[in-house]
DRENPA-3360 file (N, C-alpha, C; in nm, 2 decimals, always signed):
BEGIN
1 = XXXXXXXX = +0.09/-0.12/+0.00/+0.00/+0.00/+0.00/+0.09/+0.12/+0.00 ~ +0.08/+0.20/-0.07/+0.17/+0.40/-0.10/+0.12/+0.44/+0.04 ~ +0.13/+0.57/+0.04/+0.12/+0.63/+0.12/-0.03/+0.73/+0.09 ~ -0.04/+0.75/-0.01/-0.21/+0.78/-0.06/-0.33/+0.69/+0.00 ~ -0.38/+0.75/+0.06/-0.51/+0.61/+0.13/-0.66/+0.68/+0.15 ~ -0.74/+0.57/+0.18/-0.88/+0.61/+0.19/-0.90/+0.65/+0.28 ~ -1.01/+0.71/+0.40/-1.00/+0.75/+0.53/-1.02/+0.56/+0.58 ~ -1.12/+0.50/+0.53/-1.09/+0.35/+0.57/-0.98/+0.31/+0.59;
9 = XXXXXXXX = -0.89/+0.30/+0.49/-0.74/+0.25/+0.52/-0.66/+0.35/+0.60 ~ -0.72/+0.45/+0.63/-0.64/+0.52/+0.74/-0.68/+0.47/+0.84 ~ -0.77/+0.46/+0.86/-0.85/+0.40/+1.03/-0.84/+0.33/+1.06 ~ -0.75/+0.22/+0.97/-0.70/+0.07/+1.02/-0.54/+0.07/+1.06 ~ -0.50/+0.16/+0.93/-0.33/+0.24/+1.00/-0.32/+0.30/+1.16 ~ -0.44/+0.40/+1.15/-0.47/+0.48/+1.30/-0.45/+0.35/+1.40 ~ -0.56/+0.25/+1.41/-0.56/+0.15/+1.51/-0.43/+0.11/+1.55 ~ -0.32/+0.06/+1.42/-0.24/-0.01/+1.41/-0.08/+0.07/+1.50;
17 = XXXXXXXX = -0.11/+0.17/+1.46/+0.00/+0.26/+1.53/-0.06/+0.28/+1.67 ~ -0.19/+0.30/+1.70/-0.21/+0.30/+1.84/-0.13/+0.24/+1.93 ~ -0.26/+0.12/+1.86/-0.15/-0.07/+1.95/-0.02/-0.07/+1.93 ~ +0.05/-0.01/+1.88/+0.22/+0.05/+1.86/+0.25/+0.10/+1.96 ~ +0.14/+0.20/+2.02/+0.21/+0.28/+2.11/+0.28/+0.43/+2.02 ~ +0.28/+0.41/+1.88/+0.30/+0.51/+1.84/+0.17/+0.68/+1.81 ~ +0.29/+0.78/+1.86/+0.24/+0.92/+1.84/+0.17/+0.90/+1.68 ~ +0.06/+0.96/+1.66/+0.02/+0.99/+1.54/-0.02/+1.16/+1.56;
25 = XXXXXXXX = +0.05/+1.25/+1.43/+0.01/+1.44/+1.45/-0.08/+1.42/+1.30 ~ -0.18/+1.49/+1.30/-0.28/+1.51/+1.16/-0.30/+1.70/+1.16 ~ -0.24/+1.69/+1.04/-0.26/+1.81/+1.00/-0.36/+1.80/+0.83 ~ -0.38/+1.91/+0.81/-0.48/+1.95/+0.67/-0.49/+2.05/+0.63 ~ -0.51/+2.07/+0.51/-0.51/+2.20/+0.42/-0.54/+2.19/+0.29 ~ -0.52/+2.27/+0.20/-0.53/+2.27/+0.04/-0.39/+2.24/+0.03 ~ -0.28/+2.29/+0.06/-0.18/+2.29/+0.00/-0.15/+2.30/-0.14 ~ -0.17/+2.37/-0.22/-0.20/+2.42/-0.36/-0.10/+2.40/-0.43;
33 = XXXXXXXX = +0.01/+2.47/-0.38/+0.13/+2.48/-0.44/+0.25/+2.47/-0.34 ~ +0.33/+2.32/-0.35/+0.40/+2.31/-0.21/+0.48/+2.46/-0.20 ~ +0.55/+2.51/-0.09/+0.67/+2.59/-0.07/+0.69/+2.56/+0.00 ~ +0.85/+2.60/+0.05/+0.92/+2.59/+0.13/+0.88/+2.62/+0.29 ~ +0.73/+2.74/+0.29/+0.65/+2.73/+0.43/+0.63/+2.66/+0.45 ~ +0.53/+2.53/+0.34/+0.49/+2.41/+0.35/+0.55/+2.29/+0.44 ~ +0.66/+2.27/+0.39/+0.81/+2.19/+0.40/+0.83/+2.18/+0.53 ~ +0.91/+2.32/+0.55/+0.93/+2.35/+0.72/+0.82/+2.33/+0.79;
41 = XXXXXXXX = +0.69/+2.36/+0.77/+0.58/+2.33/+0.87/+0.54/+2.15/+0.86 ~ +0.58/+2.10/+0.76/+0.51/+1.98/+0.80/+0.67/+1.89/+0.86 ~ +0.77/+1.92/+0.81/+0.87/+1.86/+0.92/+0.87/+1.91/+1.06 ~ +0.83/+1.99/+1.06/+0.82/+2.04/+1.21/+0.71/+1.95/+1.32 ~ +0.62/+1.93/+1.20/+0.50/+1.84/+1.24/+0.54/+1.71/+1.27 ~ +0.61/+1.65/+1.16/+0.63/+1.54/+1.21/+0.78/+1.47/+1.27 ~ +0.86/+1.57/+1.34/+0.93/+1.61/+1.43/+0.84/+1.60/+1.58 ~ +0.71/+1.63/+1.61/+0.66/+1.60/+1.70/+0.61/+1.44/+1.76;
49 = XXXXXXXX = +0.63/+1.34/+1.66/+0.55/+1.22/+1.69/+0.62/+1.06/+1.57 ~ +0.54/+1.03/+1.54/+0.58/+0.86/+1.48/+0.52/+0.91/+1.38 ~ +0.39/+0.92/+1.36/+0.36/+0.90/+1.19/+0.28/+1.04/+1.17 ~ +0.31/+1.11/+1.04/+0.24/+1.23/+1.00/+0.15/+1.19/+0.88 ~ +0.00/+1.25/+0.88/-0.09/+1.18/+0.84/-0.14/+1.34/+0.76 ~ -0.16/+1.37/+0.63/-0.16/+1.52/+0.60/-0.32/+1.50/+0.53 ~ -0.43/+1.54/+0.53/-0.57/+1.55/+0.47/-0.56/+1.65/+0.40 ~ -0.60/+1.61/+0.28/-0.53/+1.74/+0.17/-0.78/+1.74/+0.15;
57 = XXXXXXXX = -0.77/+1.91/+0.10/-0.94/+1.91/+0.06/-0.91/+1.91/-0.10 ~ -1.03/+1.85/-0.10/-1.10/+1.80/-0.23/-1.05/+1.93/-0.35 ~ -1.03/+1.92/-0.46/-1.08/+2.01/-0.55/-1.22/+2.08/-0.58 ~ -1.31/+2.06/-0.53/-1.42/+2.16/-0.51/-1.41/+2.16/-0.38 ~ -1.35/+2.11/-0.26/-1.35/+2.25/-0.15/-1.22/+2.35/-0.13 ~ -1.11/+2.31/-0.24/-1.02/+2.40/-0.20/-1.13/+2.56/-0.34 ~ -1.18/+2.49/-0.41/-1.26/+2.60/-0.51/-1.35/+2.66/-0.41 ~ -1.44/+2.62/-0.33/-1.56/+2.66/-0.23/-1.44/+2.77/-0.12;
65 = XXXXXXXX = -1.32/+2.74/-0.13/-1.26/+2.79/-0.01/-1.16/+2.92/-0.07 ~ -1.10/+2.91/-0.18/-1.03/+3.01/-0.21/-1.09/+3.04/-0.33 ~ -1.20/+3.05/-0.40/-1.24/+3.06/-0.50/-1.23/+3.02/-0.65 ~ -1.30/+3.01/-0.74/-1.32/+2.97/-0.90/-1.17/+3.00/-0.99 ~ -1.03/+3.05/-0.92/-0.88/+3.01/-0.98/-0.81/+2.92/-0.89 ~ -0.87/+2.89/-0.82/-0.79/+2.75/-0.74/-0.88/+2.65/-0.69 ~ -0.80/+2.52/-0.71/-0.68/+2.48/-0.68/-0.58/+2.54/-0.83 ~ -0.45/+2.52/-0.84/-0.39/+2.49/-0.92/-0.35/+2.40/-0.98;
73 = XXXXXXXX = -0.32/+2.34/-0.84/-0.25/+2.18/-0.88/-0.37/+2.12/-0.86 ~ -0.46/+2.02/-0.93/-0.54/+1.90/-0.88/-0.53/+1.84/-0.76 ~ -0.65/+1.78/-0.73/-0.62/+1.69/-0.60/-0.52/+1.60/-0.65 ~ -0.56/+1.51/-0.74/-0.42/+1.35/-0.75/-0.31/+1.43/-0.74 ~ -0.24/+1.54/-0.82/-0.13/+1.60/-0.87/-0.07/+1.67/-0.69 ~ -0.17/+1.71/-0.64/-0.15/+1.77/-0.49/-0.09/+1.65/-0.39 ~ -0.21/+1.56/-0.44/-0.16/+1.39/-0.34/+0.00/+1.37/-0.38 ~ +0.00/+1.33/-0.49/+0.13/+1.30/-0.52/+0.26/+1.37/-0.49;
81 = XXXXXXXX = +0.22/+1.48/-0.54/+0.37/+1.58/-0.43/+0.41/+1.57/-0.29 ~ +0.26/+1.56/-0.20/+0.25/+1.53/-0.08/+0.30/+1.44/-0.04 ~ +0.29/+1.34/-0.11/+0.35/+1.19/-0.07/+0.48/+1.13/-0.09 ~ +0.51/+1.25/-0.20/+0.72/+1.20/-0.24/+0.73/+1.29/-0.12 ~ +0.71/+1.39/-0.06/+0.77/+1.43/+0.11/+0.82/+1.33/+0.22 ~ +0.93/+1.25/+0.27/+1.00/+1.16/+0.35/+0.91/+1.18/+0.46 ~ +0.90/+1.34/+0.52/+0.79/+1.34/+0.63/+0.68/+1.26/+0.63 ~ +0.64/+1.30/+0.51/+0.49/+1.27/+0.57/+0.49/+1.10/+0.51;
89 = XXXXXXXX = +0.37/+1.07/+0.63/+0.36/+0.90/+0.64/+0.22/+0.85/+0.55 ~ +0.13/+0.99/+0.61/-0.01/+0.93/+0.46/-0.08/+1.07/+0.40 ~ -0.15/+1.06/+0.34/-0.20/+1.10/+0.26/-0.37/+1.09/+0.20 ~ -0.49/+1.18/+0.24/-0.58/+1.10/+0.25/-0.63/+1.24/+0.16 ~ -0.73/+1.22/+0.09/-0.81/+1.34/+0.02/-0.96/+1.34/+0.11 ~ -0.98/+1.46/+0.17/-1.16/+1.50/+0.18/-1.20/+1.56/+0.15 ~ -1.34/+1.56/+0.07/-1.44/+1.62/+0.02/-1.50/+1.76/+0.11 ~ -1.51/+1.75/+0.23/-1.55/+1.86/+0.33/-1.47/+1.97/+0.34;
97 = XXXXXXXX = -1.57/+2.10/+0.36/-1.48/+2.14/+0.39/-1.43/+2.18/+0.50 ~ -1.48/+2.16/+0.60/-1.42/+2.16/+0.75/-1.37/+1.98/+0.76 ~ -1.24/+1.99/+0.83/-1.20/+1.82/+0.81/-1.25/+1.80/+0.98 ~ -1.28/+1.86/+1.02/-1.39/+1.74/+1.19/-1.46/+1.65/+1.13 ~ -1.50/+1.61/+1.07/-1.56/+1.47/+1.05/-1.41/+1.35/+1.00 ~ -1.37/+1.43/+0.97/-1.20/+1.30/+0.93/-1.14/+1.30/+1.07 ~ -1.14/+1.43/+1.16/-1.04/+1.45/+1.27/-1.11/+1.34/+1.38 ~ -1.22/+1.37/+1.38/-1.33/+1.30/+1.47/-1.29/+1.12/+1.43;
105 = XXXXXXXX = -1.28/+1.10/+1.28/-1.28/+0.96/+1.29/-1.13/+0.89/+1.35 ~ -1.04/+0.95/+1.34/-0.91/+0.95/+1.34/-0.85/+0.96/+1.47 ~ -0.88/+1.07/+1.55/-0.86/+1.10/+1.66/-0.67/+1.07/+1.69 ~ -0.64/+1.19/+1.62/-0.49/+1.14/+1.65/-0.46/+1.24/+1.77 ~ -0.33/+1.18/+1.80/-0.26/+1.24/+1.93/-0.24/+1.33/+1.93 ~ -0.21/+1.39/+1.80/-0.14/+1.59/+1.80/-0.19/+1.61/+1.67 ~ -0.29/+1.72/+1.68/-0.33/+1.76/+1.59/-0.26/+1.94/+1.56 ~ -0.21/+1.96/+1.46/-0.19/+2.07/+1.42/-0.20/+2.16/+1.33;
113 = XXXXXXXX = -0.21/+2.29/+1.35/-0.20/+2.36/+1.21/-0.12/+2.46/+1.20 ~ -0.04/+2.56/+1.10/+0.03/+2.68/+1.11/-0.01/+2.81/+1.21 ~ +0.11/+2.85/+1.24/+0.04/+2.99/+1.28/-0.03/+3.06/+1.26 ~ -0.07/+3.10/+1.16/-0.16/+3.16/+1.11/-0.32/+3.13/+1.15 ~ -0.30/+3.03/+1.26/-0.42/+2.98/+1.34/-0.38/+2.97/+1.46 ~ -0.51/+3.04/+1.55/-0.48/+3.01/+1.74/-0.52/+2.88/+1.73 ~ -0.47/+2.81/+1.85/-0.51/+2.71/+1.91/-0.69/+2.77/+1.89 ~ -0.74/+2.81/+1.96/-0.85/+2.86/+1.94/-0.99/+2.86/+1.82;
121 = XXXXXXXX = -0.86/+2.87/+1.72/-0.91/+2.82/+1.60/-0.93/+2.75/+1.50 ~ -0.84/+2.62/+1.53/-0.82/+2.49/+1.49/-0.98/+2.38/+1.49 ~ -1.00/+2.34/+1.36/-1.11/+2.30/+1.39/-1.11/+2.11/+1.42 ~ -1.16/+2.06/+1.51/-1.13/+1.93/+1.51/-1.06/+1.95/+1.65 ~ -1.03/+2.03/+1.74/-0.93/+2.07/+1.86/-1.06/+2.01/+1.94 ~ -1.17/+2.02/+1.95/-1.28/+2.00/+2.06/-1.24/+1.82/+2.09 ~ -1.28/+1.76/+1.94/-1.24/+1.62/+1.94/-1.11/+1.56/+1.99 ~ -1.03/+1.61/+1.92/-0.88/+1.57/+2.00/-0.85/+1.61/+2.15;
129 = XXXXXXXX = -0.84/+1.67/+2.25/-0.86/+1.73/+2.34/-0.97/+1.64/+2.44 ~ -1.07/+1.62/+2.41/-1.14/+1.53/+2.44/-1.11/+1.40/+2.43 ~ -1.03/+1.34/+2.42/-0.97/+1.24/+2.32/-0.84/+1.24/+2.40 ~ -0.82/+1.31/+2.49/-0.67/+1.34/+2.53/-0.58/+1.33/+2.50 ~ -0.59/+1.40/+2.30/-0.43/+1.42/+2.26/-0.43/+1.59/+2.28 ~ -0.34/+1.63/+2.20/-0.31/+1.78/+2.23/-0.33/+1.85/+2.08 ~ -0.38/+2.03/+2.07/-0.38/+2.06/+1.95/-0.28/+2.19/+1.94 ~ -0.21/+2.17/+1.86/-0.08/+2.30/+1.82/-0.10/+2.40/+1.71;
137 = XXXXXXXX = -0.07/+2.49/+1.74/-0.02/+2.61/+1.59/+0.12/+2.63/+1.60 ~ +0.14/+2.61/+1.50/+0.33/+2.55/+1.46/+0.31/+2.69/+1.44 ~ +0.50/+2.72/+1.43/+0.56/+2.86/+1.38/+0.50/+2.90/+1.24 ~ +0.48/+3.04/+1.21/+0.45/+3.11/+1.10/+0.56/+3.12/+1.03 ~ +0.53/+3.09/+0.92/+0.66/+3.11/+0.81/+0.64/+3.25/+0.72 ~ +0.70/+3.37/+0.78/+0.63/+3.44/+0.72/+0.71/+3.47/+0.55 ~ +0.65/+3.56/+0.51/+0.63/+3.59/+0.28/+0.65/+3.50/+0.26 ~ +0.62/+3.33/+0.28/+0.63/+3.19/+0.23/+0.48/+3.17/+0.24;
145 = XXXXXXXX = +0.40/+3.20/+0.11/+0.22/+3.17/+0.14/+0.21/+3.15/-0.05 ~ +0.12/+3.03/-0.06/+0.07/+3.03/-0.16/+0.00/+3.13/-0.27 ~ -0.04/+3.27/-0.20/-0.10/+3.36/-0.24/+0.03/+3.44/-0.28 ~ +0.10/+3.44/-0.25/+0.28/+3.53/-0.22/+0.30/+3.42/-0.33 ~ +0.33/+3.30/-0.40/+0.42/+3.22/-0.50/+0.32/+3.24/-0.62 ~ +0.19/+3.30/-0.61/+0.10/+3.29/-0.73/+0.11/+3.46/-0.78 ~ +0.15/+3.52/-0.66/+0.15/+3.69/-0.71/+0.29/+3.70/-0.78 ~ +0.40/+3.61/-0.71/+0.54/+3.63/-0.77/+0.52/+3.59/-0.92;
153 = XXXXXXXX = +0.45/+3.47/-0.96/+0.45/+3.41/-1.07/+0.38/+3.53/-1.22 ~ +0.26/+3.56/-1.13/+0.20/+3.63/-1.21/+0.27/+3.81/-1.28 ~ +0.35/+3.82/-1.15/+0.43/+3.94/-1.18/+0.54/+3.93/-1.27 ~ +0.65/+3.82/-1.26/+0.67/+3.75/-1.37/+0.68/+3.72/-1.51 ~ +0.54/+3.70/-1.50/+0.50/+3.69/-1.65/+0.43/+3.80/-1.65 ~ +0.41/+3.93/-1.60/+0.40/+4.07/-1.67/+0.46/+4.14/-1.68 ~ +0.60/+4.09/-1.63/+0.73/+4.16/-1.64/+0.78/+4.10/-1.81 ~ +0.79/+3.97/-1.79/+0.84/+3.87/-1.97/+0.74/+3.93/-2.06;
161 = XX = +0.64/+4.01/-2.03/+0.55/+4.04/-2.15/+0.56/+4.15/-2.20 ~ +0.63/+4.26/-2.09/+0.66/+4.40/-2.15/+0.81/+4.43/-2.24;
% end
């Protein structure tokens, strides 16, 4: 089995690392276009624990979420970059767009997201917490944002065009 999986075949991995005794941290996002914020935040993640588990959203909720020019990259095309990362251990696509119903089935030990989020506003923190793992906001990586590598690009090519 890759490292790409269903939430089913995650929840039999989830069990399996349990009974391990191993940490499992779940993070999630669009991740559109990896960068090097990306990178550093999810090693950082999985620097906290045994297996890093990343829930990328669907292509129509990264569209419901950032609007009718993104995604960029496809979901498969998004999976797949996600998954040549050494960090990370799986890789699961959801359709929703809030992931508490994946966090809820999963219930991993450390759940996290970037700074760019309080603890406060991590969604799926009620479940984990209750659950007695812990929820984190990793360091901000700041001018490293997908919106910042799509404005460089586009400036770019209206610079090559004049």
């Amino acid at each position: 089995m890759g490292k790409i999986v269903s939430l089913a075949e995650l929840q039999q991995n989830r069990e399996r690392l349990r009974a391990e005794g191993k940490t499992v941290i779940f993070t999630n996002g669009c991740f559109d276009l990896l960068h090097p914020g990306h990178v550093r935040y999810l090693q950082q993640a999985r620097d906290l624990g045994d297996a890093l588990i990343v829930a990328l959203n669907s292509d129509r909720a990264v569209q419901a979420l950032k609007g009718d020019s993104r995604p960029i990259l496809k979901e498969a095309e998004r999976a797949e970059v996600m998954a040549a990362l050494a960090c990370v251990d799986y890789v699961m696509i959801f359709d929703d767009i809030s992931p508490r119903e994946t966090i809820a089935a999963l219930l991993p030990d450390i759940l996290v997201k970037g700074g760019d989020w309080g603890v406060d506003q991590i969604i799926g923190a009620e479940e984990v917490t209750a659950a007695g793992g812990q929820v984190l906001s990793l360091s901000f990586i700041e001018g490293v944002s997908t919106s910042e590598v799509i404005t460089r690009i586009l400036n770019a090519h209206s610079t090559n065009q004049n």
